[in-house]
Residue, then its C-alpha position, 0 to 999 in steps of 0.5 A: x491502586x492498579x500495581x505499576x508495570x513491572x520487569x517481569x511483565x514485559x517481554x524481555x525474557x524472549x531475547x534468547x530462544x527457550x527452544x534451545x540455541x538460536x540458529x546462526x543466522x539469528x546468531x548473526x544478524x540479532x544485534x542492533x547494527x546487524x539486524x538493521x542492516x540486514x533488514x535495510x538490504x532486506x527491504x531494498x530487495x524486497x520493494x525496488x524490483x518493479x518500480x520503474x517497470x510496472x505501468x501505472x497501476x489503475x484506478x487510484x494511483x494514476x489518480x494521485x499521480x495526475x493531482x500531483x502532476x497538475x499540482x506542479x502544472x499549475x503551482x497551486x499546491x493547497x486545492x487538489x485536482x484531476x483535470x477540472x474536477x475537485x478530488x476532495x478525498x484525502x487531504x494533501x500530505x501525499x501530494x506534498x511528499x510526490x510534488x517535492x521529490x518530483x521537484x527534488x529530481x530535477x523532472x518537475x511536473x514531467x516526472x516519470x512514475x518511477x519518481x511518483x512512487x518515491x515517498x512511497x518506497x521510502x516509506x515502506x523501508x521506513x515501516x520495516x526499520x520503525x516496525x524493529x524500533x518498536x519492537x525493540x520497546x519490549x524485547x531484545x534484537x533477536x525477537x524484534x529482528x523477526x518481527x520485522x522480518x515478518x513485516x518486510x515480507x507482507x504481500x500487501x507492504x510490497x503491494x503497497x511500497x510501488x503504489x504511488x499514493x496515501x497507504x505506505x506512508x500513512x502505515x509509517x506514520x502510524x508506526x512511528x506513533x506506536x513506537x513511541x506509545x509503546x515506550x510510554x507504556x512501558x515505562x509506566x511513568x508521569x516523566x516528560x519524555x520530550x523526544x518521544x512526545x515530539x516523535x508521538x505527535x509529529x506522527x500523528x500530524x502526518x498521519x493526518x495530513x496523509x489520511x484524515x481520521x485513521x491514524x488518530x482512530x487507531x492510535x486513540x483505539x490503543x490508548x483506549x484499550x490499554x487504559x481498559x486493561x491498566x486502568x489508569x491514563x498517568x503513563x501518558x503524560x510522559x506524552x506531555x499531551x498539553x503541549x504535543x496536541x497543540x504542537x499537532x494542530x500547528x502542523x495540520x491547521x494551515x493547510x485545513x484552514x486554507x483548503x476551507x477558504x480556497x473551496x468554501x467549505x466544499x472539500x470538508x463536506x465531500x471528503x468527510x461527508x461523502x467519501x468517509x462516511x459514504x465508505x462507513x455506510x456504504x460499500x463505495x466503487x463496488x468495494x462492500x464485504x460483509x464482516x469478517x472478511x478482513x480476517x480471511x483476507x489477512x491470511x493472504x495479505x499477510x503472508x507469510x506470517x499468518x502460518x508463524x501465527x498459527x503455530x504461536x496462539x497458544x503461546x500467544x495466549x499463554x503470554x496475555x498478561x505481559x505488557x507486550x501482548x497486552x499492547x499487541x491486543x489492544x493495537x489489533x484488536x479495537x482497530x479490527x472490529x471497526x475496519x469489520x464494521x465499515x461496509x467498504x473494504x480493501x485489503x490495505x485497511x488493515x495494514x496498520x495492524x499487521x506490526x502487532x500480529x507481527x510482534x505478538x508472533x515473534x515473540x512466541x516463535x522466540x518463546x517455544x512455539x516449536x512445541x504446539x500441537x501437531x495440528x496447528x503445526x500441520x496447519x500453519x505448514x498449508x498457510x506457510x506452501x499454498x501461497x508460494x505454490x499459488x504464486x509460483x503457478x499464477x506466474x505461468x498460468x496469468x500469462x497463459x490466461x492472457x494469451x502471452x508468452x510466460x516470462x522465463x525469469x519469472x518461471x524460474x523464480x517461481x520455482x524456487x519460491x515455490x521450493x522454498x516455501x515447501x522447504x519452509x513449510x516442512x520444517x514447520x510441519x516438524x515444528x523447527x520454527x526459527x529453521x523456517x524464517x529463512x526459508x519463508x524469507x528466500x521465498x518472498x525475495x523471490x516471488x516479489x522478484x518474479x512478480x514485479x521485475x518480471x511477470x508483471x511487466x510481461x502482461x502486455x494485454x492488461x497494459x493498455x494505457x502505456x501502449x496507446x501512448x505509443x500508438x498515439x506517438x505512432x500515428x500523429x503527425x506532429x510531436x504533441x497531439x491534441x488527443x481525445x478519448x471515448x469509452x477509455x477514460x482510465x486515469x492512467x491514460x491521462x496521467x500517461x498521454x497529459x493533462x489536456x487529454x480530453x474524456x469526451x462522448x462518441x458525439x464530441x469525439x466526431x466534433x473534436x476530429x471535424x473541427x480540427x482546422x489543421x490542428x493536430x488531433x487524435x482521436x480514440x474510439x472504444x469499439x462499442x462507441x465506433x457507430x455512434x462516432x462514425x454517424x456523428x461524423x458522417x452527419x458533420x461531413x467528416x470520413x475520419x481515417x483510421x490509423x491504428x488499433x489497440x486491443x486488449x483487457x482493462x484490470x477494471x473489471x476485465x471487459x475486453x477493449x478494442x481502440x481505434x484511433x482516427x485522424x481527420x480526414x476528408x470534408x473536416x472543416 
């Protein structure tokens, strides 16, 4: 028989630096109480900048936005929708969490998008404080302290943390899972552990309601993949599966059962059918990469840790046979392979799987990994500077690009960010790892106050949505125009300008002005759509009047847009 788990296997020797001393703010904030607060202001700082002051991000947030604003629209909360079209993608868990707190703050269905990105901020400082409680499963507050440090600083979390859709919540409801698997694991016993199992499968059922299929695929992969290395399954029954699963079904069957009745079946065979395995076979809206490509991804998407990563695989390595890697391994690792697998990829695939390099990481930065090879040292320095250096200079050349003013706040930041991640990178260089984390810590406030409060906002031209709002509101001569729109069918527009926003072809464009009959409408023309408007318009015998112009770049794809907009004039009927 396979020898039980003992002390010695797990990872609690990395609660002290074998480096020598640990640094005063390790010092410092590597306790419980402490660690948890500094990782809560951490994350505050770190994902509200923007929130508020970034448009609405298309194509996929303004999507889920819009569904949830119909959803309160029409009081119809199990089918999913933008405007008449079924969205049968995801199942309705966001929707549900974005439709309470729009209802929650009072707005309702005219929430503004700060209020739709809600569920998702909560859920990334979520992640940050669920990714130090499972740490905490194999080590003490100061490794697990810098694991979630590691964590809260990932680009694609901050990313992730202003987007008003599925990606952060589903990453919470994934942790908590872990979290809870990892104390079943290293226990190592058949004991019933009630509030663990609750926690266990209770995630596992948001997960579910959140994103179908992903967060029992990489969980199941990590029971799996543990079972390969112990080679026994008796630790998971202190997961009390016999009644946790069926405990899962009652939270998740409801809504499935009603979604099948209310669309025959269709929403499982589209979402299922089309968009799942359409995105395993295909790569899906232009999204296909060959394998390997979420490995070279992850080393901007995961920034900063992929320097401490780096300078930590011998150790890594060194510590394969603790239970701590062991879990990490088998978390990262079968869950890789299958996002490789699949021909679509996007960067926020593979959060899920950032905690466990995380984990891994910090518990050799806390177990010596001063003492690598000068090259990996050399090398994780360039990991640790490029990203700063790159992000510090896009905040000045983006805008340039554009043909606008750069933010002099984000310049400045940026900057700093810049000095500081070269800061961080020199004492790599000179393998003073933990001097490091702070540094590489500063850096990312910085950037993601730069970027989102700032930089972003300031890019005017790609903001075309909330400015064609403003020029709508300009040129119509009622309060709520009737409004149509040729050749800019974003869902931002929609989500921005309301429900009743028309996406229609030149032809009906014409038809809509030239049947006005004293209503108050509005119509908007891409520039490659004017001649087929305005000869659909001459032959019903209408001269629409032009009464403004908006130009500039649509993010989706970068085609250069020029939008007039038209009222009817003389001969509408």
């Amino acid at each position: 028989m396979t020898e039980p788990i003992r002390p010695a296997d797990t990872a609690s020797h990395l609660d002290a630096p074998r480096s020598g001393p640990p640094p005063f703010w390790l010092r410092l904030a590597g306790h419980d109480v402490t660690a948890s607060l500094v990782l809560l202001v951490l994350a505050l700082a770190l994902f509200v900048p923007g929130q508020w002051s970034v448009p609405p991000l298309d194509r996929d947030e303004p999507r889920f936005t819009q569904a949830t604003k119909q959803m309160l629209e029409s009081g119809d909360y199990v089918d999913i929708r933008f405007q008449d079209e079924a969205r049968h993608k995801k199942p309705v868990g966001i929707y549900w969490l974005q439709a309470a707190t729009a209802k929650a703050s009072g707005f309702g269905a005219e929430a503004p998008l700060w209020v739709y990105r809600l569920p998702s901020l909560v859920a990334a400082v979520l992640v940050v404080l669920l990714a130090y409680w499972t740490a905490r499963a194999f080590t003490g507050p100061p490794a697990a302290l810098v694991a979630a440090l590691f964590v809260a600083l990932s680009i694609i979390l901050g990313v992730e943390a202003r987007l008003a859709k599925t990606d952060a919540t589903l990453f919470a409801s994934i942790l908590a899972a872990q979290g809870a698997l990892a104390r079943f694991w290293m226990a190592d016993s058949r004991r019933p552990r009630w509030g663990l199992a609750f926690v266990f499968w209770t995630a596992l059922a948001a997960g579910i309601l959140v994103k179908g299929p992903v967060a029992p695929m990489v969980v199941g992969l990590t029971v799996l993949a543990l079972f390969a290395f112990r080679r026994r399954f008796a630790w998971m029954k202190a997961s009390v599966p016999l009644v946790g699963a069926p405990w899962m079904l009652l939270l998740v069957m409801p809504w499935f059962v009603a979604i099948w009745i209310a669309t025959d079946g269709t929403f499982f065979r589209e979402a299922v059918g089309q968009d799942m395995l359409g995105k395993v076979a295909t790569g899906q809206e232009s999204h296909g990469a060959p394998p390997l490509t979420h490995l070279a991804v992850m080393f901007a998407v995961f920034w900063p840790l992929p320097a401490f990563a780096v300078l930590a695989a011998p150790r890594i390595w060194a510590g394969r046979t603790t239970g701590l890697v062991q879990f990490c391994a088998a978390w990262f690792l079968p869950s890789w392979v299958v996002f490789e697998l699949v021909a679509t990829k996007l960067p926020h695939y593979t959060m899920p799987l950032l905690p466990a390099l995380a984990l891994a990481t910090a518990m050799a930065v806390l177990d010596g990994a001063r003492s690598a090879p000068r090259a990996l040292r050399l090398l994780a320095a360039v990991l640790l500077a490029l990203p700063a250096v790159g992000l510090a200079a896009a905040t000045l050349a983006g805008p340039v690009a554009l043909g606008v003013w750069p933010s002099p706040p984000a310049a400045v930041l940026g900057v700093l960010a810049a000095v500081l991640g070269v800061w961080g990178a020199e004492r790599l260089a000179r393998g003073e790892v933990l001097a490091a984390v702070p540094r590489a810590a500063g850096a990312g406030i910085l950037i993601a106050v730069a970027v989102w409060a700032f930089a972003g906002p300031a890019l005017t031209p790609i903001w075309v949505s909330p400015r064609l709002v403003t020029a709508v509101e300009t040129v119509a001569p009622c309060a709520e125009p009737e409004v149509a729109s040729t050749g800019f069918n974003e869902p931002s527009f929609v989500f921005l300008q309301g429900t009743g926003t028309r996406l229609i072809g030149p032809e009906a464009a014409a038809a809509f002005l030239a049947e006005a009959e004293g209503a108050c409408r509005v119509a908007i023309v891409e520039s490659r759509q004017e001649q087929a408007f305005l000869a659909a318009a001459q032959g019903l015998g209408l001269v629409p009047v032009a009464a403004d112009r908006v130009d500039g770049l649509n993010i989706n794809g970068g085609r250069r847009l020029d939008l007039g907009l038209y009222l009817a004039g003389t001969g509408a009927q």
